[in-house]
C-alpha positions in Angstrom: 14.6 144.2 -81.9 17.3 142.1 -79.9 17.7 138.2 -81.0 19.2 136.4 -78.6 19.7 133.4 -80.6 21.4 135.4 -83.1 24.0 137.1 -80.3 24.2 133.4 -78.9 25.6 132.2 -82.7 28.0 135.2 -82.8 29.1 134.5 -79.5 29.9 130.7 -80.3 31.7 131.4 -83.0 33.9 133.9 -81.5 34.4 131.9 -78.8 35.0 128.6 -81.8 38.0 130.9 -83.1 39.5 131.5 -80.1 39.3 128.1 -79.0 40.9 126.9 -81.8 43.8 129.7 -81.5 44.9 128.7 -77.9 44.4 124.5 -78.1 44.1 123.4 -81.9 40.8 122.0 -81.4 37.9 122.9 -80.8 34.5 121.2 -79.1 31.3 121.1 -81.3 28.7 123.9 -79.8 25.3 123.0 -80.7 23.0 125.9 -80.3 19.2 125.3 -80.8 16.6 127.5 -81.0 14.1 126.5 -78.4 12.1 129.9 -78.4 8.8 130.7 -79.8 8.6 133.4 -82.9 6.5 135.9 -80.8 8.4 135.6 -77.8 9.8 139.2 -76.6 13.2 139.4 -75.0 14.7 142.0 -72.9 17.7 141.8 -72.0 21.0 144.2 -71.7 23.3 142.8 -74.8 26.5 143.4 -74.1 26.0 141.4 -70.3 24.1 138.5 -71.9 27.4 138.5 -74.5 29.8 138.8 -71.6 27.9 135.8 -70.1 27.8 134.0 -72.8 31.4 134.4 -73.3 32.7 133.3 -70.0 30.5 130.0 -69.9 31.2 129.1 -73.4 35.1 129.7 -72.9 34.9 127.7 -69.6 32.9 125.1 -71.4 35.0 124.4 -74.5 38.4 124.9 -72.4 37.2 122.3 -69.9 36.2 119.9 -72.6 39.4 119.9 -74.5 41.6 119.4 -71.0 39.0 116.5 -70.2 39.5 114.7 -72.9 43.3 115.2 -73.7 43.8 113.9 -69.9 41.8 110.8 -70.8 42.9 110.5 -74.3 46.1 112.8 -75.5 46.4 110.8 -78.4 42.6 112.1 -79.5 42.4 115.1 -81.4 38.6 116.1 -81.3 35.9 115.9 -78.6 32.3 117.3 -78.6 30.3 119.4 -76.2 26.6 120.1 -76.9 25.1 123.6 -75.3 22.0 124.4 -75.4 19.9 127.5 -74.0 
């Protein structure tokens, strides 16, 4: 049985890690489980990870160059995703 909120967590904190490797910070990722318990999901894992990869990556790196342009002296900023 696939849970895509699980793969969604793993993805985020991959995505945390490597965040934190390239800029030294790191936005906050909020993931919240909006699904029902006896919802059934069917989707291909590995493209729902690559997915989820690419718009987290995009998300946090954007963030982080959004707020060092408006503040460089700031060293944290948040971004909430949700599904």
């Amino acid at each position: 049985n696939y849970d895509p909120v699980l793969e969604v967590r793993k993805v985020a904190a991959e995505v945390k890690r490597q965040t934190m490797d390239a800029f030294g910070v790191c936005p906050e990722i909020d993931i919240r489980d909006c699904s029902s318990s006896e919802s059934n999901f069917t989707y291909v894992p590995h493209h729902l990870q690559y997915m989820l990869v690419e718009l987290l990556k995009n998300s946090c790196k954007a963030t982080v160059m959004k707020h060092r342009r408006h503040r460089p002296d700031s060293d944290s900023s948040n971004n909430n995703i949700s599904e």
